[in-house]
C-alpha positions, 0 to 999 in steps of 0.5 A: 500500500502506498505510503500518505502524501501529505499537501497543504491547502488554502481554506478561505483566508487559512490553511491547513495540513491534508492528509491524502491517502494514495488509494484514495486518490485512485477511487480506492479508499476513503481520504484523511487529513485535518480539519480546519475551524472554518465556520459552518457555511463559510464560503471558500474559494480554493478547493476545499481541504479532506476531511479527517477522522483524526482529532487534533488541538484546535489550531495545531496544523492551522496556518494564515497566509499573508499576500501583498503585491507590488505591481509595476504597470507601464504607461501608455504613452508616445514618449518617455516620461523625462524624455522625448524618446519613442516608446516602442515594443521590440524596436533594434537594440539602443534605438530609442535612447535620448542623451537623457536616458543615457545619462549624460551630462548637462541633460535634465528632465521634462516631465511627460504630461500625458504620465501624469494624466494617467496616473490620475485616472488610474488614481480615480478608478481605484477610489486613491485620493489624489494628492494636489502636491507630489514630489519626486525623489532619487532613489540610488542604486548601482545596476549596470542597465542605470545610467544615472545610477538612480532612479526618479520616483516619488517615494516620500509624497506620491500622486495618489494614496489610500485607493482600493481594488475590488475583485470577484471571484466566481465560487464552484463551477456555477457562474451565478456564485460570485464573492466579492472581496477588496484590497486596499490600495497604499499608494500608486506613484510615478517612477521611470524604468530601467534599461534590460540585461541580457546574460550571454551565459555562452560568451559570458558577458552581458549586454545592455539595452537602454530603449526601456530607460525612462519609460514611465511607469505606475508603480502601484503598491497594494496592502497584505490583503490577500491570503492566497495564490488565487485572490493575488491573481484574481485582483491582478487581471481585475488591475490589468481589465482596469487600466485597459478599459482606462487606456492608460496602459495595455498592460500586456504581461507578456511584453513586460508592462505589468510586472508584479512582486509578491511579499508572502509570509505565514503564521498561526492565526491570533500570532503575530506576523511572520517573516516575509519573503518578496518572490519577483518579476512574476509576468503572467496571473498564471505563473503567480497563483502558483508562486505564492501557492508554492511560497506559501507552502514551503514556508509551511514545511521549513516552519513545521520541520523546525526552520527559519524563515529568511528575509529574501528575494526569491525568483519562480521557477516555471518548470519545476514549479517552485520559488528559488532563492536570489538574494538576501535582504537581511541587511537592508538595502540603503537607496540614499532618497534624496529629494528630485533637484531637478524636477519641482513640486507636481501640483494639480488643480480640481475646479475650486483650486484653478486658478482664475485665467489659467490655460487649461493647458499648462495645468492638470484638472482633476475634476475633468479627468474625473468626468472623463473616466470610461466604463470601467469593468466592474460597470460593464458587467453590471450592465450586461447583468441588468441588460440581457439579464447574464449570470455573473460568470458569464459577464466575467468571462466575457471580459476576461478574453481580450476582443470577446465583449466587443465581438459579442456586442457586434453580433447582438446587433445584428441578430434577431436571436435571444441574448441568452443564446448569443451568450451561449454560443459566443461562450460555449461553441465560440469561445472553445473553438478558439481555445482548441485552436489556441488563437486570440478573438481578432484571430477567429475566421469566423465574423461577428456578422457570420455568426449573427447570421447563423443564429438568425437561421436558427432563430427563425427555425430555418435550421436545427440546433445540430445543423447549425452546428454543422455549419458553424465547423462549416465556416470556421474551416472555410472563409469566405462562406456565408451561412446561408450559401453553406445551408444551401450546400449541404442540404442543411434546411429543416424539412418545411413539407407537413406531410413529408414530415408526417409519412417520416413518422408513421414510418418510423412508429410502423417499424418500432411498434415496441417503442409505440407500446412502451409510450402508450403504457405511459414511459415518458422517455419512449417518447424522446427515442421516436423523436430521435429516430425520426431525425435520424431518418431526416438527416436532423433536417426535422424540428424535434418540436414538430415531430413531438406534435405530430407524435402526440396527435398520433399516439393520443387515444 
């Protein structure tokens, strides 16, 4: 018999120790493990830990996890945010560097007012009160890819303070059970980032990259209210919706403009907090449930077989699946702020502070970036709630694909069907489509005005649910296609000839006389089998209603 696998598991805000029996996972025996003392009819996001027979002191094998992030989010802007240098994705190698951004001589920086406008709207959207004066620092560092040999940010007195993030999280695998949490926002400021290393492991050198210098970043600082892998993650693409929705940065992950720091700790819930570790550089929502799940977990085993906790920077291996140490931070480090010489004091203005006669021009106006806000997400589902009366799960998944809203709103338009079966075929066949394909919305071969189409066909009974199936394959494989010319094709139609209909029937009860009986004698399910073999004879070109119809006129006494 195989030996107990022992695994940690995260119960609303603790975790607790789950022993798993190896045959049990494999059907062939009950699973053991520690119970938590979660309240009865507490609600829990993550899975939900074993039961055990065993008893054990309250609190023993319980563990609270602790979670803060530090997220880094570029901004979308043309230029630098000290310098006139482009900013461009993938651009050569030290093509888009300013004398600024090289850090010469004599050069001084100019502040990017479309930075500072998107600060501000960030700001307002995560409810951080805005602060009419910030400041700008030096923070000294020596990295080979710092020119200066410090980075300009504003640690002292930052653009918005005290906001907050809610985020939803969808409980079970039914999508009307949402929960809503938030997290509290310390302080989101204005900094520049810094050039790129790239290690030559072959020749042993590295070589730096200076186009990513100066570009402005929104460096957002969120409190410890998280406790596991999945809420970090959930708020973090709630973040990334915000901004996109904003404009103020596209927040693609995967070219580096939303990075994210994690700071996790555990302890025994009414203890006082334990030693935190920061795990960096995390780039996908993916990747950093599983770091602080990881994290969290081997902090749990050093504790419990009697280890310390060290106060380190950890990097997440994706292939091993675990965090692996970098430096550490036992000795802090001492970046020497010293107050901006260069840049004055930010001020801002709302419409009682404006100065009388001003260009509007050369001052920034909170209040009428406020007045410009967009919808943001958390509206936008509402809305699709309330208007096409959509379970909350199914707003969020409509949201979280990039293209996936907008693609469905075009077909809404343009369709006569029922909002209810637009979303279930945009989410269902639509969207699994795409996934097995592993391609992105504005990648479909298939049109919005294509599947609008469809669904009318469909929605005026001209086809059946299986054949409009068919054509939808029909369409994803050949481009160029209309429903209607791929129905008339393939001899697709719902048959429209009553009496065809009716001699299919009495075809088919003639030849299942066991089946007529069986109906007759009152089997509810005999009935659906003469439907389904009337469609077979069909070809499924028959409306299952029609055929029930006629079915029930020939078999009623």
């Amino acid at each position: 018999m195989a030996a107990p696998m022992l695994r940690w598991w995260c119960l609303g805000r603790r975790w607790v120790l789950a022993c798993i029996d190896c045959d049990s996972r494999h059907g062939r025996g009950p699973a053991i493990g520690f119970t938590s003392s979660r309240k009865r009819g507490q609600s829990s996001v993550a899975q939900q830990p074993l039961i055990t027979s065993q008893k054990s002191r309250k609190g023993e094998h319980e563990w609270a996890a602790v979670v803060g992030l530090e997220i880094h989010a570029q901004i979308s802007s043309n230029s630098k945010l000290f310098s006139g240098s482009r900013v461009h994705f993938a651009a050569p190698p030290n093509s888009l560097v300013s004398f600024f951004d090289a850090s010469l001589p004599g050069t001084l920086p100019v502040l990017n007012r479309r930075c500072v406008e998107a600060a501000v709207m960030t700001g307002l959207a995560l409810n951080c009160r805005i602060n009419k004066k910030s400041l700008f620092d030096r923070k000294h560092y020596f990295y080979a890819d710092l020119p200066a040999g410090y980075q300009i940010t504003q640690q002292r007195l930052p653009i918005a303070v005290n906001g907050s993030l809610a985020y939803s999280v969808c409980v079970g695998k039914k999508p009307s059970r949402v929960i809503t949490k938030t997290v509290r926002i310390k302080q989101i400021q204005l900094e520049q980032d810094s050039g790129k290393s790239l290690h030559d492991e072959l020749r042993s050198q590295t070589l730096i990259d200076l186009n990513r210098a100066g570009v402005g970043l929104l460096e957002l600082v969120l409190e410890p209210d998280m406790s596991c892998g999945e809420e970090a993650a959930t708020a973090v693409r709630e973040l990334q919706l915000i901004l996109q929705a904003l404009g103020t940065s596209r927040a693609n992950m995967a070219e580096g403009q939303l990075r994210v720091d994690a700071n996790v700790s555990v302890h025994h819930p009414g203890e006082p907090l334990g030693v935190r570790t920061e795990v960096k550089n995390l780039n996908s929502a993916k990747f950093l449930a599983k770091a602080i799940d990881s994290e969290i977990e081997r902090q749990i085993h050093e504790l419990e077989n009697g280890r310390e906790i060290l106060n380190e920077t950890r990097s997440f291996d994706y292939k091993l699946g675990c965090t692996m140490p970098m430096r550490d931070k036992e000795g802090k480090q001492d970046y020497r702020f010293m107050p901006e010489p260069n840049l004055p004091p930010l001020l801002l203005y709302d419409t009682e502070s404006l100065p009388p006669g001003v260009d509007p021009q050369q001052v920034i106006n909170i209040d009428w970036i406020r007045e410009r806000l967009p919808e943001l997400p958390s509206e936008t589902r509402e809305r699709l709630i309330q208007q096409y009366g959509m379970l909350p799960g199914h707003s969020f998944a409509l949201l979280n694909e990039v293209g996936l809203l907008e693609f469905f709103q075009n077909v809404i338009k343009e369709t006569r069907a029922e909002p209810k079966k637009v979303t279930s075929w945009v989410l269902n066949i639509f969207l699994g489509f795409l996934k097995q394909q592993n391609l992105a919305v504005n990648e479909s071969p298939v049109t919005p005005s294509a599947l609008a189409e469809l669904l009318n066909l469909l929605d005026r009974k001209a086809i059946s649910s299986t054949a409009a199936k068919q054509v939808f394959e029909e369409l994803w494989r050949s481009e160029g296609k209309t429903p209607s010319q791929i129905v008339s094709e393939k001899q697709l139609e719902l048959m429209q000839d009553q009496e065809t209909l009716e001699r299919a029937c009495h075809t088919v009860m003639e030849g299942h006389p066991q089946v007529v009986m069986d109906v007759k004698r009152g089997n509810p399910r005999a009935i659906n089998k003469l439907i389904g073999l009337v469609r077979k004879a069909t070809l499924s070109r028959a409306d299952p209603t029609a055929i029930k119809e006629i079915l029930e006129r020939k078999l009623s006494p």
